[in-house]
C-alpha positions in Angstrom: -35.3 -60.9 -74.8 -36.9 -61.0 -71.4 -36.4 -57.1 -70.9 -37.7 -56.8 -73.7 -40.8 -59.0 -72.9 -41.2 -57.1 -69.1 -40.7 -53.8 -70.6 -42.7 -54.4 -73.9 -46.6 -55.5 -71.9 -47.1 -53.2 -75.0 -51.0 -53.3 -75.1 -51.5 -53.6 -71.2 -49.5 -50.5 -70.8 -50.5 -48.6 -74.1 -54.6 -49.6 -72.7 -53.2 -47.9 -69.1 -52.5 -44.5 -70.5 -54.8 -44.2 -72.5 -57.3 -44.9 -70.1 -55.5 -42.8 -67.8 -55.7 -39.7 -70.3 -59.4 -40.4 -71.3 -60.8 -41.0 -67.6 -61.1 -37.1 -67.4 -63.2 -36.5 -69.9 -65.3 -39.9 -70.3 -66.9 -42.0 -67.7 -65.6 -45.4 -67.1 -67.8 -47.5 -69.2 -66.7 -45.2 -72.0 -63.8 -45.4 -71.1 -63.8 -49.0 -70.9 -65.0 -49.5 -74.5 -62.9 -47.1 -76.4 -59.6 -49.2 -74.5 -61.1 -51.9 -75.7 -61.8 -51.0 -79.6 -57.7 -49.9 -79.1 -56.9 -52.9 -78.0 -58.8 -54.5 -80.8 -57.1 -52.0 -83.3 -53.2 -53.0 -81.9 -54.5 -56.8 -82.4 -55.8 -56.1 -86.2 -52.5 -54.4 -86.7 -50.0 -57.2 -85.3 -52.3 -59.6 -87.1 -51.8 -58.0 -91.0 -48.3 -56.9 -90.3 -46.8 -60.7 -89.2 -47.1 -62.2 -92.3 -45.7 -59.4 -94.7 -42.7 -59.1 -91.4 -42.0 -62.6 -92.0 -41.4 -62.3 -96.0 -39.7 -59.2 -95.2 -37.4 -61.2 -93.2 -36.7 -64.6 -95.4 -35.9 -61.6 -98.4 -32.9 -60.1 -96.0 -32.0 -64.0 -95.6 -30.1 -64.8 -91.8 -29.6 -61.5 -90.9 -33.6 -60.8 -91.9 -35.0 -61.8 -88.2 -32.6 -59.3 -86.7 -33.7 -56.7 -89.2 -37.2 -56.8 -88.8 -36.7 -57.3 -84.8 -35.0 -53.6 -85.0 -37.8 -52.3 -87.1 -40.4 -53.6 -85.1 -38.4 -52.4 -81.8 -38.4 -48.4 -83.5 -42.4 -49.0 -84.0 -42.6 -49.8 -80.0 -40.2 -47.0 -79.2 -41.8 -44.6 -81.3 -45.9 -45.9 -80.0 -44.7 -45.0 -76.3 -43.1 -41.9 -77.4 -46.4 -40.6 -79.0 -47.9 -41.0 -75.6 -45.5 -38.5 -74.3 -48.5 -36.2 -75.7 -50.9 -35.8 -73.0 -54.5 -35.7 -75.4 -57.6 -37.1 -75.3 -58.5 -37.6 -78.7 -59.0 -41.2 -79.7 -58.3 -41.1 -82.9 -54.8 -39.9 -81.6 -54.4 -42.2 -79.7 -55.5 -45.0 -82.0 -52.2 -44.3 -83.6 -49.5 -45.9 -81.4 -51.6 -48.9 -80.8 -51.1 -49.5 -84.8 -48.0 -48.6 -85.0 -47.4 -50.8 -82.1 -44.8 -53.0 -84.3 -45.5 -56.3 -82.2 -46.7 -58.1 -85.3 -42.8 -57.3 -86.1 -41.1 -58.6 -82.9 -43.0 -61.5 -82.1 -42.6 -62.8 -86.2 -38.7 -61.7 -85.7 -38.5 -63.8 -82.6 -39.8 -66.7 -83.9 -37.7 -66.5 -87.4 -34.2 -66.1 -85.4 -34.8 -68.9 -83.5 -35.8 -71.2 -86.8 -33.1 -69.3 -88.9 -30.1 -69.3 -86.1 -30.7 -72.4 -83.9 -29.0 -76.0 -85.2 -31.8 -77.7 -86.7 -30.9 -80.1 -84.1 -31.8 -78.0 -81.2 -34.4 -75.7 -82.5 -37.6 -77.6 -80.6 -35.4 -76.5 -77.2 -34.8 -73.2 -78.9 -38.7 -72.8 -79.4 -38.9 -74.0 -75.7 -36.3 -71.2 -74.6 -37.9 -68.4 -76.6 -41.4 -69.5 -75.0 -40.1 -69.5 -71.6 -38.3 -66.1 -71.6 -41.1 -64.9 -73.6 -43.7 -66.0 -70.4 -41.5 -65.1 -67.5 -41.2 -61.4 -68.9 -44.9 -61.4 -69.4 -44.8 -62.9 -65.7 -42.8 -60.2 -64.6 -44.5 -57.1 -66.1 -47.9 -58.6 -65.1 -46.6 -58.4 -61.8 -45.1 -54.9 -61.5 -46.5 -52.0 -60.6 -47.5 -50.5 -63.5 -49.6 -53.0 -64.5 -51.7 -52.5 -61.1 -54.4 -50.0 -62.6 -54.7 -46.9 -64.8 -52.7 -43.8 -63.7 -54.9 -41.3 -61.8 -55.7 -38.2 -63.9 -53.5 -34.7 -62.9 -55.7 -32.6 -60.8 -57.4 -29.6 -62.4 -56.1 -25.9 -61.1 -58.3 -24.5 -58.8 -58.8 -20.6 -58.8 -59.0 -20.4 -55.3 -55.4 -21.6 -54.3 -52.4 -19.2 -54.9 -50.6 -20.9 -57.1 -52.8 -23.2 -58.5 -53.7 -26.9 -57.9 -51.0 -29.1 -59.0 -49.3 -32.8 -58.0 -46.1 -31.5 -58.1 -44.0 -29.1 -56.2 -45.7 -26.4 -53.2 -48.6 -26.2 -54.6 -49.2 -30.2 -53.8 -51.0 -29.2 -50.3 -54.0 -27.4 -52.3 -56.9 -29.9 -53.0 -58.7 -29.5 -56.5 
């Protein structure tokens, strides 16, 4: 649960790209204010999926938490995998911060530990789940890709050879 805590800083690394993709094209206060209305979009969407997560998983009884945990795992795969398309269109990118499936996880987490800890150790459970739950957070806040948006590719310039690029020879041209 910790990995998937460091590796999940869902909106802190979903705000990054997307920052990183619109910082071309928009000036930083822009910039600044579209992260944020995404950021308020992924917390509207955790916020009216929990609760509908949660019946979902009393309805699939002790195996329910596990269930929805998978289902909300798929919705972060499949929010990072949109991002694999390099755009700048917000309302594209709106889409993997609702999809973001954290409302899932987070209700999943919770229900396991009420559903599969012995009632008489499920205060310590709670504990344990809140602990892994802050060192991950601890631990992604800490790595490096949490240390500021991504710098933008360079354009091409016409007057190098092959181009302007960040990767392979053509590296030593400035754009």
């Amino acid at each position: 649960m910790a990995a998937l805590e460091v590796g999940d800083v869902a909106a802190t690394l979903l705000i990054l790209r997307a920052s990183g993709l619109l910082a071309a094209e928009h000036g930083a206060r822009t910039v600044t204010t579209i992260a944020l209305g995404l950021y308020t979009a992924y917390n509207l969407a955790a916020t009216l999926v929990s609760v509908p997560a949660g019946r979902l998983a009393d309805r699939f009884g002790r195996r329910g938490p596990v269930v929805v945990l998978a289902g909300g795992v798929a919705g972060l795969a499949l929010s990072y995998g949109l991002f694999v398309v390099d755009t700048t269109a917000v309302a594209f990118l709106a889409v993997p911060f609702v999809l973001g499936g954290i409302g899932a996880v987070e209700t999943a987490e919770h229900s396991a530990v009420a559903v599969l800890a012995p009632a008489d150790m499920r205060g310590s459970a709670f504990g344990m789940l809140a602990a892994v739950q802050s060192f991950g957070n601890l631990a992604a806040s800490a790595s490096p890709a949490s240390s500021g948006p991504p710098s933008p590719p360079p354009r091409p310039s016409r007057t190098s050879p092959r181009g302007c690029s960040s990767y392979g020879p053509a590296h030593r041209f400035r754009c």
